[in-house]
C-alpha positions as CSV (number, residue, x, y, z in Angstrom):
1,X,20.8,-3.6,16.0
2,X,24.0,-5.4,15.6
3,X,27.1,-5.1,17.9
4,X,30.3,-3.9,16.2
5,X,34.1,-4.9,16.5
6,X,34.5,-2.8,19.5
7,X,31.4,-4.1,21.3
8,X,29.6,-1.1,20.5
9,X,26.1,-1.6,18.9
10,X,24.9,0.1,15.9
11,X,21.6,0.8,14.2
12,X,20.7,-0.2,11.0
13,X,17.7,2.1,9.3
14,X,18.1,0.2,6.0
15,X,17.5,-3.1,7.4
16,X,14.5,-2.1,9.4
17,X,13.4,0.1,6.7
18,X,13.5,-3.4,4.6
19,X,11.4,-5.3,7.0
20,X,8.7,-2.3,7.5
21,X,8.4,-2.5,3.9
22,X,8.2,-6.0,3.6
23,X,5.7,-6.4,6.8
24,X,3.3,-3.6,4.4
25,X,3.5,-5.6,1.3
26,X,2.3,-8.9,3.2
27,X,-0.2,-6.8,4.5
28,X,-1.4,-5.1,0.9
29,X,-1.4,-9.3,-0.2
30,X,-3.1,-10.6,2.5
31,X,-5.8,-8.3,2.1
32,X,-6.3,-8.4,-1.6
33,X,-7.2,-11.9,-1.7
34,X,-10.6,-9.8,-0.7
35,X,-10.2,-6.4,-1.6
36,X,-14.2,-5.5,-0.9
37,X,-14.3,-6.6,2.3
38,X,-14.8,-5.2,5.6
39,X,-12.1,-5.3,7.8
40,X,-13.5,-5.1,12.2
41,X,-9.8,-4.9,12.8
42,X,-9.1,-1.4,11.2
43,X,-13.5,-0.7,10.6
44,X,-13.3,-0.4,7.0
45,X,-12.8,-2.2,3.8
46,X,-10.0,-3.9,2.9
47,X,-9.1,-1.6,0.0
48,X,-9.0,0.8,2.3
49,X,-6.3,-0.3,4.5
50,X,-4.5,-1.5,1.1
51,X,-4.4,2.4,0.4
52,X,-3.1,3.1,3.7
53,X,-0.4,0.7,3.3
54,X,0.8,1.6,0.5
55,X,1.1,5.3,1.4
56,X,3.1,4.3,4.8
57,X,5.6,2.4,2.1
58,X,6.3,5.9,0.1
59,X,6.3,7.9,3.5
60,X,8.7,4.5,4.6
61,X,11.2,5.8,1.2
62,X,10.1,9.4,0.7
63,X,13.6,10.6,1.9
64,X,15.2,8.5,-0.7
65,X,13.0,10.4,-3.8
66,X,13.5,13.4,-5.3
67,X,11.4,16.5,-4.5
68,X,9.9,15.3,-8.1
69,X,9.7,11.7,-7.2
70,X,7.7,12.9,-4.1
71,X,5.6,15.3,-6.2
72,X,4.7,12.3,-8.1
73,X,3.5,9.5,-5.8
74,X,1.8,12.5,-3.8
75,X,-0.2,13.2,-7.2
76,X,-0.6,9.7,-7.7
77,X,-1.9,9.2,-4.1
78,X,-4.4,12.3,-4.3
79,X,-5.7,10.5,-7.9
80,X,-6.2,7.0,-6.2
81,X,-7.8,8.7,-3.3
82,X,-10.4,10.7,-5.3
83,X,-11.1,7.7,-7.0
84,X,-11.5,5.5,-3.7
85,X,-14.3,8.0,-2.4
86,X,-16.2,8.6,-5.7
87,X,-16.8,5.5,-6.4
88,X,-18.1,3.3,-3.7
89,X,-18.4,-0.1,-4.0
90,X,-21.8,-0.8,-2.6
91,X,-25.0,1.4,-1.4
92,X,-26.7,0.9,0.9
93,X,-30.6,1.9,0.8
94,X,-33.5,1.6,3.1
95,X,-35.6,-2.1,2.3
96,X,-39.1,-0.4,0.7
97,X,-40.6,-3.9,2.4
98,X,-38.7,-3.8,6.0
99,X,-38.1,-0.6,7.3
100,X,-35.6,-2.3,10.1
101,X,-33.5,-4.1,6.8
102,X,-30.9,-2.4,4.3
103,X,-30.8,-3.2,0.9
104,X,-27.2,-3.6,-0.8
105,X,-26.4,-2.8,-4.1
106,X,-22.8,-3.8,-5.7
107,X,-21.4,-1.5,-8.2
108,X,-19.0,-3.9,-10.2
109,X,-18.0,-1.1,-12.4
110,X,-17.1,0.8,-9.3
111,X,-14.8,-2.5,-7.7
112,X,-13.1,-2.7,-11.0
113,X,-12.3,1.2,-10.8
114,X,-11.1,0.8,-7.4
115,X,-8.7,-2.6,-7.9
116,X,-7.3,-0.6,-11.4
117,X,-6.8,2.3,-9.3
118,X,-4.6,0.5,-6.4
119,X,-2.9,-1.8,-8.8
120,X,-1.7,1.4,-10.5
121,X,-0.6,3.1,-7.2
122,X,1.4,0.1,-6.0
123,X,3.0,-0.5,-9.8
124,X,4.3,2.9,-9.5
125,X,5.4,2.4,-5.8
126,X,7.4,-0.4,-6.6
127,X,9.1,1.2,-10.1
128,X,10.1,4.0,-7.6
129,X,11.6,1.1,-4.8
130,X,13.1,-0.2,-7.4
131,X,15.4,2.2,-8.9
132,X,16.5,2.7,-5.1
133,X,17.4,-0.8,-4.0
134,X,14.2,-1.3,-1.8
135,X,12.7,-4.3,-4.3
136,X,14.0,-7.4,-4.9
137,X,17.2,-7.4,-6.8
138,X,17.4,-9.5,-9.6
139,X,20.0,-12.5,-9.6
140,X,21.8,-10.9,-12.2
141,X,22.6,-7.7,-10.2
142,X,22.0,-8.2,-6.3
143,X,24.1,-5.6,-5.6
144,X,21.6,-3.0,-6.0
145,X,19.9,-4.3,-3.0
146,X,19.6,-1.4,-0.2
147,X,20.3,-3.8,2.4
148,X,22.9,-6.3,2.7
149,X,21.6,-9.4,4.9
């Protein structure tokens, strides 16, 4: 919030829609530097939570789109999201020598599936931020930023 001329403060959603978005990205950046794994904060994987972020950015601009914008990235999302739970990237099966141990098996196909999947999502998260000011604007043409620091 910033105070005005006449002392009054006012509120500004841009800015703090900015930093929301911003705070998501370092989140989806941090946690790809190892996508696969599991995250005690959240008790999933880190691809998960990567997915999660990434929707919270488009609900974060969703206003912004077009009703076909929104039709989109919600197709998009469904399509990443069948993806993420058809194609898991480990099993886990009963040791046949210990009874009281698992045995993991790592589906690389699967991981590579997964990562394709959420690098396509966020590409075409970020095409739609651009076109309304919520990337970074280039130095040629900054004044298509959405938010003026």
């Amino acid at each position: 919030m910033e105070e005005g001329d006449k002392g009054e403060v006012t509120f500004n959603q841009a800015k703090l829609q900015q930093i929301r978005i911003d705070d998501r990205f370092k989140s989806i950046d941090r946690l790809s530097v190892n996508i696969f794994t599991f995250n005690p904060e959240f008790n999933v994987d880190n691809y998960q939570v990567v997915f999660q972020d990434l929707t919270s950015i488009f609900i974060t601009v969703s206003y912004n789109l077009t009703e076909i914008e929104r039709k989109e990235i919600m197709d998009m999302r469904d399509k990443t999201r069948i993806i993420l739970r058809t194609n898991p990237p480990r099993k886990e099966f009963p040791s046949i020598r210990d009874r009281n141990k698992v045995q993991v098996i790592i589906s690389y196909t699967n991981m590579d599936k997964i990562s394709d999947a959420l690098l396509n999502y966020r590409i075409f998260i970020e095409s739609k931020l651009g076109k309304y000011g919520f990337s970074n604007p280039t130095k040629q043409d900054a004044s298509k930023s959405a938010v003026k620091f």
